[in-house]
N, C-alpha and C positions, 0 to 999 in steps of 0.2 A: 672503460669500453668506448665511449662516444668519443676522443678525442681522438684513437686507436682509427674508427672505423671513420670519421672523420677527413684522417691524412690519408686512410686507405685506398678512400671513395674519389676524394681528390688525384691519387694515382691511378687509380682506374681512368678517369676521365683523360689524364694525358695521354694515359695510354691509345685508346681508342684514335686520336688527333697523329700521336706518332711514335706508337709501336712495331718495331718489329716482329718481322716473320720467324715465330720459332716453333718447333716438332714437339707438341703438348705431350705423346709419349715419351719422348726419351728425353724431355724435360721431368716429367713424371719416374721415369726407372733411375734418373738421379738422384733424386731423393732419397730415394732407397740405395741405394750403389752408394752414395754420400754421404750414407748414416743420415741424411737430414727431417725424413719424417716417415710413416707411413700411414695409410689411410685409402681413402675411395674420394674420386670427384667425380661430379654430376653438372651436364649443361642444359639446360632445355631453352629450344626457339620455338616461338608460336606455342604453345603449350606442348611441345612433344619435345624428348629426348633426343638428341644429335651429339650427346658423347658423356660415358661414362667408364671411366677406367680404375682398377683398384690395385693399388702398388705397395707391395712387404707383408706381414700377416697379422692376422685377426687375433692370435694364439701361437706364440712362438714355443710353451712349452707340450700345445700338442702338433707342432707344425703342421699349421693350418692357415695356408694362403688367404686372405682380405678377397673379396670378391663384391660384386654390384650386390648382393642380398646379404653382406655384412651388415651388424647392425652395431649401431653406435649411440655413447651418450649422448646427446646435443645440447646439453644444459639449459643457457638463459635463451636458446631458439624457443622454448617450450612455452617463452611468456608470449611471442607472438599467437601460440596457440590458444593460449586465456585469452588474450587482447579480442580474439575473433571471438571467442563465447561469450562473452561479457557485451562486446557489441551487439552481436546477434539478439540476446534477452534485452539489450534496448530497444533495438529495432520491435521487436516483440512485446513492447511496453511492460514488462514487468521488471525494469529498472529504467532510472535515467542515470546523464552524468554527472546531474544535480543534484543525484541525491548524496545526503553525506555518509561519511563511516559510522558513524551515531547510532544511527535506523540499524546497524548491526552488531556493533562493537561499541559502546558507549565509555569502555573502561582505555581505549587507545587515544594517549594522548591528543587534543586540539581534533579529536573526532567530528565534534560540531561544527567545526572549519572543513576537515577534508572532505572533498567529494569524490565520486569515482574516478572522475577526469585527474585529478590531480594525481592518484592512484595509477592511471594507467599512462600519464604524460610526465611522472617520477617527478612531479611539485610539490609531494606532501609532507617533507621535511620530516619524513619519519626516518629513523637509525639505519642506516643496511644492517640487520638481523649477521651477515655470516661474515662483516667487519669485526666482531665482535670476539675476543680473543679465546681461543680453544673450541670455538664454536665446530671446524672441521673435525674434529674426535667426535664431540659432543652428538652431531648428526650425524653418526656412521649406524646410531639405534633408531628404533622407529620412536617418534616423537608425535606425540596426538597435539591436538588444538589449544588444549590447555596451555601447554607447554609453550608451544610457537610464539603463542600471543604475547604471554609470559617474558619473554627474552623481546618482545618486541616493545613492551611498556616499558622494561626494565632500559632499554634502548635510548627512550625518549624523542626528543626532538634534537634535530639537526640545524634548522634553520625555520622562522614562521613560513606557513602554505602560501604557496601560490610565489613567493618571493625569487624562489631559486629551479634550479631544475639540478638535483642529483640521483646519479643510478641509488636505486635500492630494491633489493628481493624484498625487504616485508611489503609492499606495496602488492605484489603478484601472489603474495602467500596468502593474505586477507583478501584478494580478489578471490584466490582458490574458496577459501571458505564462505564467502557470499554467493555465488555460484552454486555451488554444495545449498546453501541455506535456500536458497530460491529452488530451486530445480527437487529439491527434497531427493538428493540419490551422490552418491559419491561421485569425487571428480572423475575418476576412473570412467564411472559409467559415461560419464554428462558427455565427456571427450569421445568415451568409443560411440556415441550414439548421434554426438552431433559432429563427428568429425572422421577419425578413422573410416567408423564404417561404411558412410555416406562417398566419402574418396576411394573406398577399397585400398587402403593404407594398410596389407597386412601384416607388414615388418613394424610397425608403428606403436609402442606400447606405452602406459604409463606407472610407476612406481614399480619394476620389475626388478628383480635380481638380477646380476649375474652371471649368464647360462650357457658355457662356451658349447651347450653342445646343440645349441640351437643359432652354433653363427654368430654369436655376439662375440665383439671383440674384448680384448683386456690390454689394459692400458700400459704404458712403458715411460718413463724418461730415460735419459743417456747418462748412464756412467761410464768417463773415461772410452766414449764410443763403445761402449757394450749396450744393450739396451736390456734397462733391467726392470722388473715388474714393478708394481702401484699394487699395493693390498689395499689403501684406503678405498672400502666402497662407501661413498654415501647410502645414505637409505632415502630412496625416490618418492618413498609416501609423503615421507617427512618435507621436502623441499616444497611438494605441491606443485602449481601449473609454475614456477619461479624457475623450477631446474629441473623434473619430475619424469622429462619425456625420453625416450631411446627410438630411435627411428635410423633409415640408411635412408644417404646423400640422395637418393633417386624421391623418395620417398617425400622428404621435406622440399624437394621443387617444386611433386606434385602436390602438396598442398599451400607454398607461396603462388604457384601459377593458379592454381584452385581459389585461391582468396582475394589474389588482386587483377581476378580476371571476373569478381562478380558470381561466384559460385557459392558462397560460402554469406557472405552479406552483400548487401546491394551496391549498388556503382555510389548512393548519396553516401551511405555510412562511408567507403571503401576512401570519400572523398575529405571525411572530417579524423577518419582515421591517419589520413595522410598529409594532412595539414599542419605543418609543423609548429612548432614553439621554440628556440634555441635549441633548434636541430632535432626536436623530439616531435615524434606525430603521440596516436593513442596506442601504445608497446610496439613502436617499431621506429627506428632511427630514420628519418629523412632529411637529405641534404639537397640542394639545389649548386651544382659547382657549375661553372661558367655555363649557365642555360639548361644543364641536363640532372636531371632530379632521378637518386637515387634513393630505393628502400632497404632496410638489410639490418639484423641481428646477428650478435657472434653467442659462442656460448663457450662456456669451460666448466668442466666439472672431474675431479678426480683423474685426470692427466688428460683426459678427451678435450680437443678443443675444435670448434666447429664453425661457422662462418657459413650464411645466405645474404643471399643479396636477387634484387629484383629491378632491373630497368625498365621501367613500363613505357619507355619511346621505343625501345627497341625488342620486347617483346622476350627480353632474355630470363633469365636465373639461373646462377650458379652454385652451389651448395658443397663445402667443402666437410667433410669428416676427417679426423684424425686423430688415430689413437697411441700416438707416437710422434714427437714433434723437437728435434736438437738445435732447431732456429726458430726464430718468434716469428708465430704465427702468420700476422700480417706481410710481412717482405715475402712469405712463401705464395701466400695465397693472391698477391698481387702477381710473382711471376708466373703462375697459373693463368689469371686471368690475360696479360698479355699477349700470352700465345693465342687462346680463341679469340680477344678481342679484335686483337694486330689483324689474325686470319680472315676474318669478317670484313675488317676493313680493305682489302684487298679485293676482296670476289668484284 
């Protein structure tokens, strides 16, 4: 993912310098017209909405068009959502980043080494848990804590703490259950009581089914330009705050604009959250490309693949959904960004 978002961030910023002017819509009915994706995007400036368009459907076998209150998986965007809870009970003193994995888990590997920080800056040289081969069947059931932990000892170590920086969900899944263990109430609640509801996030859920008949989309790849259905559900309980969440494009701006505008934790946190390490802040990528520092997580989960991003000079967020995708992801979502950037640049 970091490398990915990386080059991505990097074309973003050319773009802005010198991009063309192109028609975001019928850049958008391409995609669709072109087999090449479909989905919903989301812009906001200054914290409000100035465009969001949704293009091919949500449900092709009850043909049911994609719309602004479709809801989607958004996978690894979900750890941004722990990153903010996690911080926040710091702020609140009832954790630090010092403290270690140990004080919770004493049976995970080099636990007496890990700390939070290293947890939520992906330095704790713990296994990515869904690297781990058949693991995608394995998580289609619901899986309790026992279990998790289980496949995450079984995992072992990757590399000594603090040495390297690799992506890994079990870092976000034991963030999940510490959380859990402080707060004494499931993540479910912790999230709708410190975050949903507070936002008025009502499309916003976590560890949910399924449910086309409340607007959720269902997933497709491309066979042979047909576009054919995805049965693999995961099961959302099981992944945790790591991949756990379903929300629409509009929904996740309003809570990247909500978080790093000081709503959600304070401008000091907002500031060591965003201070990077070989491109990693605390659960959110930050890169600095020629002077201009961007924030932004992608997510994939069971054919959904999703993309936020946040430029705090210009005030912007972007938030892609997409539950259908026959080109990779990033070259799409960069020509996305173009059009509004280019446009911008013009006014």
């Amino acid at each position: 993912m970091k490398k990915q978002l990386i080059v991505f961030i990097g074309l973003v910023c050319s773009v802005i310098t010198y991009g063309q002017q192109v028609n975001l819509d019928q850049l958008l009915h391409s995609f669709e017209a072109e087999h090449k994706a479909m989905g919903t995007v989301s812009v906001f400036k200054n914290g409000a909405e100035v465009y969001n368009k949704s293009f091919g459907k949500a449900n092709l076998a009850l043909n049911k068009m994609a719309d602004e209150n479709t809801i989607y998986r958004i996978g690894s965007i979900s750890k941004v959502f722990t990153a903010s809870v996690v911080l926040k009970l710091i702020e609140e003193k009832k954790l630090q980043l010092s403290t270690q994995l140990s004080t919770y888990f004493s049976e995970i590997p080099n636990s007496n080494k890990i700390t939070i920080k290293h947890l939520l800056s992906h330095q704790s040289g713990l296994f990515n848990i869904t690297d781990e081969e058949g693991f995608d069947t394995w998580i289609r059931k619901r899986r309790n804590r026992k279990e998790m932990i289980g496949k995450i000892v079984k995992g072992g170590l990757m590399f000594e703490v603090g040495t390297q920086t690799a992506y890994s969900n079990s870092n976000f899944i034991l963030l999940s259950y510490i959380v859990e263990d402080i707060e004494k109430k499931p993540f479910a609640r912790v999230l709708k009581e410190r975050i949903f509801e507070p936002l008025n996030l009502e499309r916003t859920s976590f560890g949910t089914e399924l449910n086309p008949n409340k607007n959720e989309a269902f997933s497709y790849y491309s066979n042979k330009n047909v576009w054919t259905p995805i049965y693999q559900e995961t099961n959302l309980k099981s992944t945790m705050g790591a991949g756990g969440i379903a929300s629409t494009a509009q929904e996740v701006n309003e809570f990247f604009n909500a978080l790093f505008t000081g709503q959600i934790i304070s401008n000091e946190m907002i500031k060591k959250m965003t201070t990077p390490e070989n491109e990693w802040g605390l659960g959110i990528s930050v890169v600095n490309f020629q002077g201009m520092i961007i924030y932004g997580h992608d997510g994939g989960i069971d054919g959904f693949q999703s993309l936020a991003l946040y430029l705090p000079a210009q005030k912007i967020s972007i938030a892609f959904t997409f539950n259908a995708t026959n080109v990779p992801t990033t070259p799409t979502a960069i020509q996305i960004l173009q059009t509004y950037l280019s446009s911008e640049a013009k006014k």
